[in-house]
C-alpha positions as CSV (number, residue, x, y, z in Angstrom):
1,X,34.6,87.3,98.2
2,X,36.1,84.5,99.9
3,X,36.2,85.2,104.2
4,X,39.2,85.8,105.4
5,X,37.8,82.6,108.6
6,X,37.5,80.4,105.2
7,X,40.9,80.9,104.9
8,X,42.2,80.6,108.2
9,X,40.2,77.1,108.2
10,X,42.4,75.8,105.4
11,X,45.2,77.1,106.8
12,X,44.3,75.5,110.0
13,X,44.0,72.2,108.4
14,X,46.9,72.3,106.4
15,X,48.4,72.6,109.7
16,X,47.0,69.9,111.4
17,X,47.5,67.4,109.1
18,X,51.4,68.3,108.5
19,X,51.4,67.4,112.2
20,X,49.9,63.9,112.1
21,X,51.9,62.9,109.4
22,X,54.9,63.8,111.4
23,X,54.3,61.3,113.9
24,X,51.3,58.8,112.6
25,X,53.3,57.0,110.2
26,X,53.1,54.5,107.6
27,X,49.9,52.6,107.0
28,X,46.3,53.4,105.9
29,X,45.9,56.6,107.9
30,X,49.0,57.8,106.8
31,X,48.3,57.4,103.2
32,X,44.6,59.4,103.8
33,X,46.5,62.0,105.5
34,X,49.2,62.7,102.4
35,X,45.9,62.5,99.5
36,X,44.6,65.5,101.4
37,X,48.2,67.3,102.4
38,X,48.5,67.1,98.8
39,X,45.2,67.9,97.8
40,X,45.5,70.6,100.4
41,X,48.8,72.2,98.7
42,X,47.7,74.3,95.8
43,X,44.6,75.6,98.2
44,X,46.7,76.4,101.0
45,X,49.6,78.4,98.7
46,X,46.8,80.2,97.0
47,X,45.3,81.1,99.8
48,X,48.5,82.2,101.4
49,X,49.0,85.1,98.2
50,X,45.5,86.4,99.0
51,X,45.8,87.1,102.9
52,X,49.5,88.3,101.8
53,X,47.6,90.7,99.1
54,X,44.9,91.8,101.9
55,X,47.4,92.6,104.2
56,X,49.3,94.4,102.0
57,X,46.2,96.4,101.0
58,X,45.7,97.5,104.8
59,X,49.1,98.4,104.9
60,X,48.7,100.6,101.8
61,X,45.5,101.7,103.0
62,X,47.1,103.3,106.2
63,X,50.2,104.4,104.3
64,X,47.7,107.2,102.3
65,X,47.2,109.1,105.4
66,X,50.8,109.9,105.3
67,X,51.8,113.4,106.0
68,X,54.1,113.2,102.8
69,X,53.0,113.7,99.6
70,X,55.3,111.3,98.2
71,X,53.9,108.7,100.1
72,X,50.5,108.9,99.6
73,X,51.0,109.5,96.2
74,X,52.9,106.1,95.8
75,X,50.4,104.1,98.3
76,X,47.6,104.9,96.3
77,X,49.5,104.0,93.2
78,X,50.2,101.0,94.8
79,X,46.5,99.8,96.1
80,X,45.0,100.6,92.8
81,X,47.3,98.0,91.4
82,X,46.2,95.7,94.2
83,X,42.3,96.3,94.2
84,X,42.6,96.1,90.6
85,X,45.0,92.2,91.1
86,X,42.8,90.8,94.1
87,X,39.2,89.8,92.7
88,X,41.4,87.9,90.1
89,X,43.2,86.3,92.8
90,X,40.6,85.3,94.8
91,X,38.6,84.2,91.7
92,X,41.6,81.7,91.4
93,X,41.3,80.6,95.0
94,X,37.6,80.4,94.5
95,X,37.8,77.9,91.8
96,X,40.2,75.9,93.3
97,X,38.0,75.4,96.8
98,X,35.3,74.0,94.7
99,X,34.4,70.4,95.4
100,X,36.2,67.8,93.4
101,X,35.0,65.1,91.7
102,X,36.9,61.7,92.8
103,X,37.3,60.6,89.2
104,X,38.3,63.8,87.4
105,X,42.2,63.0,87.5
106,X,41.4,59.5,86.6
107,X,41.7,57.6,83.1
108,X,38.1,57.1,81.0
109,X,36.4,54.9,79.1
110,X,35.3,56.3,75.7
111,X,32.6,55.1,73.5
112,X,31.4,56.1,69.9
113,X,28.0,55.0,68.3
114,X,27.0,55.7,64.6
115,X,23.3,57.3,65.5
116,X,21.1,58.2,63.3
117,X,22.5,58.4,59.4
118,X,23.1,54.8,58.5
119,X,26.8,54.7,56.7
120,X,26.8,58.3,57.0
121,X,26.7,58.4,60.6
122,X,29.2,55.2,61.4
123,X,31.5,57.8,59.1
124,X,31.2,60.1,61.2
125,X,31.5,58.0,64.2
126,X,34.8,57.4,62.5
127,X,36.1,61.1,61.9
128,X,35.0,61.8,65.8
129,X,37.4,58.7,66.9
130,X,40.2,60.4,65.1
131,X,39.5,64.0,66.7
132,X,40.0,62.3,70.4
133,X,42.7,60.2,69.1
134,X,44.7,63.6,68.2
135,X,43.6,65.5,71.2
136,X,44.7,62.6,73.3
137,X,48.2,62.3,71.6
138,X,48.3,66.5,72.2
139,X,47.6,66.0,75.6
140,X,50.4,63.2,76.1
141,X,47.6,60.7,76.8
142,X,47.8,57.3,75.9
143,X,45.1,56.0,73.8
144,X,44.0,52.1,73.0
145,X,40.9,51.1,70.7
146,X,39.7,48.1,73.0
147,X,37.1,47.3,70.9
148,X,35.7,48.0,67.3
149,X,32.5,47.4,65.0
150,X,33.7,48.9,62.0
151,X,30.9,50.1,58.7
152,X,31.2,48.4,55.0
153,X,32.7,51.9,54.2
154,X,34.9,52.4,56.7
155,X,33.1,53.7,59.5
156,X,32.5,52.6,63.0
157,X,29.2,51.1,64.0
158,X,30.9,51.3,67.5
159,X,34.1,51.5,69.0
160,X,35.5,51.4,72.7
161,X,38.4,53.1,73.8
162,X,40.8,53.4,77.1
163,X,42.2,56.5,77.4
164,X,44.7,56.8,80.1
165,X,46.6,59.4,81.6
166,X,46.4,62.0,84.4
167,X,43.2,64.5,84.5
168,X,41.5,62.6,81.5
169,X,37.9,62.0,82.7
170,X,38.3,66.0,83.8
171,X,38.3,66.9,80.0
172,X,36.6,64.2,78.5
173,X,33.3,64.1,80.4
174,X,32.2,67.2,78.0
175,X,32.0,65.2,75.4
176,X,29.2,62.8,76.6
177,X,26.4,63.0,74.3
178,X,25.0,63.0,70.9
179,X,27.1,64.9,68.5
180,X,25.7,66.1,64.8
181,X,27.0,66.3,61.6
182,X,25.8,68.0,59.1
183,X,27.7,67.5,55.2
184,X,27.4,66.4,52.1
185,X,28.0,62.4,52.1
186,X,30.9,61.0,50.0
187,X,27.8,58.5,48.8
188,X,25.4,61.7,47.9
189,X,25.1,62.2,44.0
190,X,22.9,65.3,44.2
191,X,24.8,67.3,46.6
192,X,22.5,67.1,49.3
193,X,23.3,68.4,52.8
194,X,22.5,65.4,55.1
195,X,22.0,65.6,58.8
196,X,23.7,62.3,60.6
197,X,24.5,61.9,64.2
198,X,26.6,60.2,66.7
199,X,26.5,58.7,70.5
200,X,29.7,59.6,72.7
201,X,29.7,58.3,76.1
202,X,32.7,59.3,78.5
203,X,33.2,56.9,81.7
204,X,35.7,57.1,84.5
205,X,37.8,54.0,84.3
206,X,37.3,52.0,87.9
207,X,39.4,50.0,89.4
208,X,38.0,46.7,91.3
209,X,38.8,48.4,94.5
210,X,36.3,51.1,93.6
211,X,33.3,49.0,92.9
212,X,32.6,45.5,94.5
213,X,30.8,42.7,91.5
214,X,29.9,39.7,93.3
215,X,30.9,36.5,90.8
216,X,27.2,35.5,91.5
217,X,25.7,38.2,90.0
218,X,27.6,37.8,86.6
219,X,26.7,35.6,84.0
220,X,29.3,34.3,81.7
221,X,29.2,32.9,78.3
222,X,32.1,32.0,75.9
223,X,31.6,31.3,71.9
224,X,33.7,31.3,68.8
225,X,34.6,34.6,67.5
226,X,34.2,35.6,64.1
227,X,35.2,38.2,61.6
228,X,33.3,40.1,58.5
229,X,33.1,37.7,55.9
230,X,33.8,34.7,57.9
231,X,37.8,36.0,57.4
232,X,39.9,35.0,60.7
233,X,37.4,32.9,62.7
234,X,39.0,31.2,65.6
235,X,38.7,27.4,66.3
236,X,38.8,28.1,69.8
237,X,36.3,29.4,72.5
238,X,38.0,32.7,73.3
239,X,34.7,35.3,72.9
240,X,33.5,36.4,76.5
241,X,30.2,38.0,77.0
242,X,29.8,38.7,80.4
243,X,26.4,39.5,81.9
244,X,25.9,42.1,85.0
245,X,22.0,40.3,86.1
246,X,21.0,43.0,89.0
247,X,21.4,45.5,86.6
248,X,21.3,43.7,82.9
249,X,24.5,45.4,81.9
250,X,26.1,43.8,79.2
251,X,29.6,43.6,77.7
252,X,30.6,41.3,74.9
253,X,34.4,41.0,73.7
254,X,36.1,39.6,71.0
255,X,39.3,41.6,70.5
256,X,41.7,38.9,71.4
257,X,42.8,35.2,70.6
258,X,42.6,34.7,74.4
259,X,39.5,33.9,76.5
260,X,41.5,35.0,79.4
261,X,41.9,39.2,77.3
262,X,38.8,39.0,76.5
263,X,37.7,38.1,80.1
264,X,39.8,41.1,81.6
265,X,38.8,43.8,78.9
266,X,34.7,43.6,79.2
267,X,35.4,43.2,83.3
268,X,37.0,46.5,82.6
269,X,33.8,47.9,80.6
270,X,31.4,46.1,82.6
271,X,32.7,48.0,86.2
272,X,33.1,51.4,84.4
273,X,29.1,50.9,83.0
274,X,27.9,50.1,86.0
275,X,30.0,53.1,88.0
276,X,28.9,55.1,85.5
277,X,25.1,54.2,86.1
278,X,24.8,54.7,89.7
279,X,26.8,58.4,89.1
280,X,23.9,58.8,86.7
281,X,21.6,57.7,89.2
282,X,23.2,60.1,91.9
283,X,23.4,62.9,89.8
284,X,19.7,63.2,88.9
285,X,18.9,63.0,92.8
286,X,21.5,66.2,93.2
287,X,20.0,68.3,90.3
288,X,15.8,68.8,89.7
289,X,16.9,69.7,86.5
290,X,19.7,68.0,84.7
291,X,19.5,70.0,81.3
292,X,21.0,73.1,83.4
293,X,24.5,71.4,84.0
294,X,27.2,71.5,81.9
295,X,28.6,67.5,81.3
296,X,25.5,66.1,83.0
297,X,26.1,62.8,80.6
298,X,22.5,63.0,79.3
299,X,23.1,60.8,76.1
300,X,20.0,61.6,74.7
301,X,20.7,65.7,74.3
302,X,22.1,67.3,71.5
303,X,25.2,68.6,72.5
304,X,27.0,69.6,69.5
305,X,26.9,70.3,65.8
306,X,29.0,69.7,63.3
307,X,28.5,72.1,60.0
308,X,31.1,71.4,57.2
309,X,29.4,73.6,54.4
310,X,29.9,76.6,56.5
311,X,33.0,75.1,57.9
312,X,31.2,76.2,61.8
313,X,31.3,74.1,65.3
314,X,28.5,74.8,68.0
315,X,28.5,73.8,71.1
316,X,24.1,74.0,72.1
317,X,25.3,74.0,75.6
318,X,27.0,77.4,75.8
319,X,25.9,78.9,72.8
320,X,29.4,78.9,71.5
321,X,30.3,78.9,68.0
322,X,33.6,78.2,66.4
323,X,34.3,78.9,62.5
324,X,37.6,76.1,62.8
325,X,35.8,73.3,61.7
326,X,38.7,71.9,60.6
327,X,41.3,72.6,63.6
328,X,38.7,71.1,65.6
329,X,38.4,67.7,63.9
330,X,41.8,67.1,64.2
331,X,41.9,67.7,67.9
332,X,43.9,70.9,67.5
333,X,40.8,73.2,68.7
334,X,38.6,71.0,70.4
335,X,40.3,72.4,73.7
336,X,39.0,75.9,73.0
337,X,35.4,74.7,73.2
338,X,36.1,72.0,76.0
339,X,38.2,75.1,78.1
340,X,35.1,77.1,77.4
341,X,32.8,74.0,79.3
342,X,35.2,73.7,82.1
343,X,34.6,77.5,82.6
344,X,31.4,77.6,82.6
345,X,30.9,74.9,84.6
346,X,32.9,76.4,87.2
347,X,30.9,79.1,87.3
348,X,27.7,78.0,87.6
349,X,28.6,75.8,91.0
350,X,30.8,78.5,92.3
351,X,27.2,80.6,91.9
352,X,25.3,77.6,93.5
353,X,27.8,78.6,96.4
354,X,27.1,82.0,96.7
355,X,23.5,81.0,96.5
356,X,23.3,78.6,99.3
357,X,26.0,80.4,101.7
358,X,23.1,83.5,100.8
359,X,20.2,81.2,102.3
């Protein structure tokens, strides 16, 4: 239960800040001031509907010691509706006090490795990049394949995509992880259930105001790009790889005819790699024990499974099992299971809460 000072804190706030921006300004501060007001809104009108509600219920509460019958009877109606309304309510409020991460209404980087499985896996890799494509396109996301390694069958040996929109990285961070499939190849004569497995890894796209790069610590190297078979090599110079040395990250790109493209798109890697590192690093400071949280980003668990003979999706995480195997690789599901992360998610840090308000 949320106390009723918690409340009048916000409130307080809320306050406060309407005031400074009232006669602060334009500039810096002023732009501060209005992320938080706004920040601040959906708290402060939430909160408002549960100290409304609580009054109410002391109202209510008195009004069942009426001398009429009628009264009482209809209080007491009245406040089992409301006892019954409030845990909901403040459950809502709850949620929506918890602390935010700075990129979750931010765009991401998305990237998709054939694992384990040889061509059966850079399928695979393949079928997953069309599931986010979809669920992006539901979402009215806009989705670019930045760059691709594609398999002699059709696959992806790896692929790198922006996805852009509002409260992207919020969804997407789920997915980070290795991902299983377990089917019977289009190359398998026997019939033979194989087990294959790709690499998703979901980064917050970072601006350059986010994260400084000194020039001197890059390392930059241009070469002729080349295609599969020797088929559209270019005359020019225009392949970048660019070279992070303090940290070794590494981004090579090819994707366009111009250096300059190229230059720009693994910049654009190369910042969201290294923000996505020192999260990483951060992370594993905050939690003794990683495994516990939902989205941690440890690429090297098992997140998911994929089971096409019995036509099942499992999420190892949450124990959840869906038998939608199909809805789900065409992004028409995949928000049931990524709804059910979000969830439980929120609940374990809203217990952390309790826990540490407890101690």
């Amino acid at each position: 239960m949320i106390a009723a000072a918690q409340i009048d804190r916000i409130l307080d706030r809320y306050a406060e800040i309407e005031a400074r921006m009232s006669t602060d300004g334009a500039g810096s501060s002023f732009v501060k001031l209005a992320k938080e007001y706004a920040d601040l809104g959906p708290i402060v009108a939430k909160a408002k509907e549960v100290s409304a509600m609580r009054e109410q219920m002391k109202q209510l509460t008195a009004m069942s010691t009426d001398p009429d019958a009628d009264i009482r009877a209809m209080a007491g109606d009245e406040l089992v509706d409301l006892k019954r309304r409030l845990p909901d309510l403040e459950h809502e409020l709850s949620i929506l006090m918890l602390p935010k991460d700075a990129a979750d209404m931010g765009s991401a980087l998305l990237e998709i490795r054939a694992g384990t499985g040889g061509d059966e896996a850079a399928l695979f890799a393949g079928d997953l990049l069309r599931m986010y494509q979809r669920y992006a396109q539901l979402n009215g996301w806009q989705f670019e394949i930045m760059s691709e390694s594609e398999s002699d069958l059709g696959g992806y040996k790896e692929v790198i995509c922006a996805v852009n929109g509002s409260g992207v990285f919020a969804k997407l961070k789920y997915e980070s992880g290795v991902h299983r499939v377990q089917r019977v190849p289009a190359t398998e004569a026997s019939g033979r259930i194989h087990t294959s497995a790709a690499t998703v890894a979901v980064m917050p796209e970072v601006a350059e105001v986010d994260i400084d790069i000194n020039e001197s610590d890059l390392r930059i190297d241009v070469y002729r790009a080349s295609g599969a078979g020797g088929q559209h090599v270019n005359k020019t110079e225009s392949a970048v790889r660019i070279t992070h040395i303090p940290t070794g990250v590494a981004v090579a790109m090819q994707e366009e005819k111009s250096q300059h493209k190229n230059k720009a798109k693994a910049m654009k890697i190369l910042r969201a790699r290294i923000h996505d590192a020192e999260r990483e690093r951060l992370d594993k400071e905050r939690a003794a024990d990683r495994k516990d949280q939902v989205g941690s980003g440890d690429r090297s668990e098992r997140i998911r499974t994929y089971n096409y003979p019995q036509g099942r999706c499992t999420d190892h995480r949450i124990n959840l099992t869906l038998y939608e195997l199909d809805q789900v690789m065409q992004g028409i599901a995949l928000h049931k299971i990524i709804d059910a992360l979000v969830s439980d998610d929120q609940a374990k840090r809203l217990a952390a809460l309790d826990e540490s308000a407890v101690a």
